[in-house]
N, C-alpha and C positions, 0 to 999 in steps of 0.2 A: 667348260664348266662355269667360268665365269660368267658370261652372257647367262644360263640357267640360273646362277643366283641373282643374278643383276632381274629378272623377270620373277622369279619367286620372289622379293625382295617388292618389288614395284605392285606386285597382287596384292601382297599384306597392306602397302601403303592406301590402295585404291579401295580395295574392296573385301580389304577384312581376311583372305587366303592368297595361298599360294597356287602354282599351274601345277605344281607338281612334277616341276623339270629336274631338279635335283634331284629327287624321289626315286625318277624313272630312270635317272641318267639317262636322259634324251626328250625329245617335243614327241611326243605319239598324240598329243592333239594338234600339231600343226601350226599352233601359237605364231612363233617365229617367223614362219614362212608368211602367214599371213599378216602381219606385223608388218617385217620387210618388202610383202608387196602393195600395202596400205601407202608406206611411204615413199614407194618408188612411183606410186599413182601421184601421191600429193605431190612430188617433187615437178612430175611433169606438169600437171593439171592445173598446179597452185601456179604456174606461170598464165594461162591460159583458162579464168577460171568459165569463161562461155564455154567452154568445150564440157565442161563437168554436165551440165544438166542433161547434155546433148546425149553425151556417152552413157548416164544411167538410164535415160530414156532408150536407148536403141538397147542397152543389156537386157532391160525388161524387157520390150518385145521378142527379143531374142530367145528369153528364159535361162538368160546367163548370171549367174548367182557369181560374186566374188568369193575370192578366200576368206577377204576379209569378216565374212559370217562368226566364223569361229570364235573369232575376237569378241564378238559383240554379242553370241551365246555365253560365253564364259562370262561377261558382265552383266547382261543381264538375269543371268540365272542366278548370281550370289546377289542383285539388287532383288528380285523376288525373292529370295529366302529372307533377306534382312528385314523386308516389310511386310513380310507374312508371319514373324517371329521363329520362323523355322532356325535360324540363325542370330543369334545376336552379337554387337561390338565388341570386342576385346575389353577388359577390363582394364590392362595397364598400357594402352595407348587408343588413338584413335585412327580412323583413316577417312580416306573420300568420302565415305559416306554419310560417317558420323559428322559431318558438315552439310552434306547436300540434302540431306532428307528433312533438316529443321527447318531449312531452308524453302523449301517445296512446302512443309507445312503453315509456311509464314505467307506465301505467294510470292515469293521471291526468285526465288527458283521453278521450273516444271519438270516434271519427269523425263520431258525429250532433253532437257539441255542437262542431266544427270546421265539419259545413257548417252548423249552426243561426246560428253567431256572425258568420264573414265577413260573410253578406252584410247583419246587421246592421250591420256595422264600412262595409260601403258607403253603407250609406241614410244611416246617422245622421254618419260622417264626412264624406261631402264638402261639405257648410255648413260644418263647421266650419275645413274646410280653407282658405275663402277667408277664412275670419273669420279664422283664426290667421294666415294670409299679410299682410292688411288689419294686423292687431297688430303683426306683426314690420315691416311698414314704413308706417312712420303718415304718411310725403309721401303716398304713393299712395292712404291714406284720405281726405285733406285732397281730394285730386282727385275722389276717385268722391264725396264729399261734397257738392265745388262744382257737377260734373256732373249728381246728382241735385236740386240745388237750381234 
């Protein structure tokens, strides 16, 4: 449950919702898995990054789609709602967006490097979310410490 909040939590931050893991109690989009095997790719590949092109090249002949799609459906389907007005920011906070899109309107930014970064902003933050919640209240650390002991 933690991990689902830790990704509900990191959705609002990036792109204005949530996956709907607490919701469902459970991934039925696959979120996760896809997530976990984005960074078991980077982990290898970032060592070795000649191999990266090699490998999307041969996927696509192949007509091998990663998991990783899902990830990058769920982003960019809330970045087309935010810039079609179908959806608008939050009113008492902001998130990824509400920085990358003034951004892009200024030329600063482009739309590939808004949907390139979100869904990094998901994989890589939501560990940190629980880590940084664990930090801001250090009883609850003391607990999941005793609990894993």
């Amino acid at each position: 449950m933690m991990q689902f909040y830790a990704f509900d939590v990191i959705g609002e931050i990036t792109v204005g919702s949530q996956f709907g893991l607490m919701e469902d109690s459970g991934d039925k989009s696959g979120i996760i898995e896809a997530i976990d095997e984005s960074l078991e790719y980077g982990a290898i590949i970032g060592l070795v990054l000649e191999w990266h092109r090699w490998i999307g090249m041969t996927a696509d002949k192949l007509g091998l789609e990663p998991n990783i799609r899902s990830k990058l459906n769920f982003v960019n389907h809330r970045l087309d709602n935010r810039v079609s007005g179908r959806t608008k920011s939050s009113e008492d906070r902001s998130d990824f967006l509400d920085k990358m899109l003034p951004m892009e309107q200024e030329g600063k930014a482009t739309r590939f490097h808004t949907q390139q970064v979100a869904p990094q902003i998901i994989a890589a933050g939501s560990d940190m979310t629980v880590i940084a919640y664990l930090a801001m209240y250090p009883n609850t650390l003391v607990v999941l410490r005793h609990e894993l002991d």
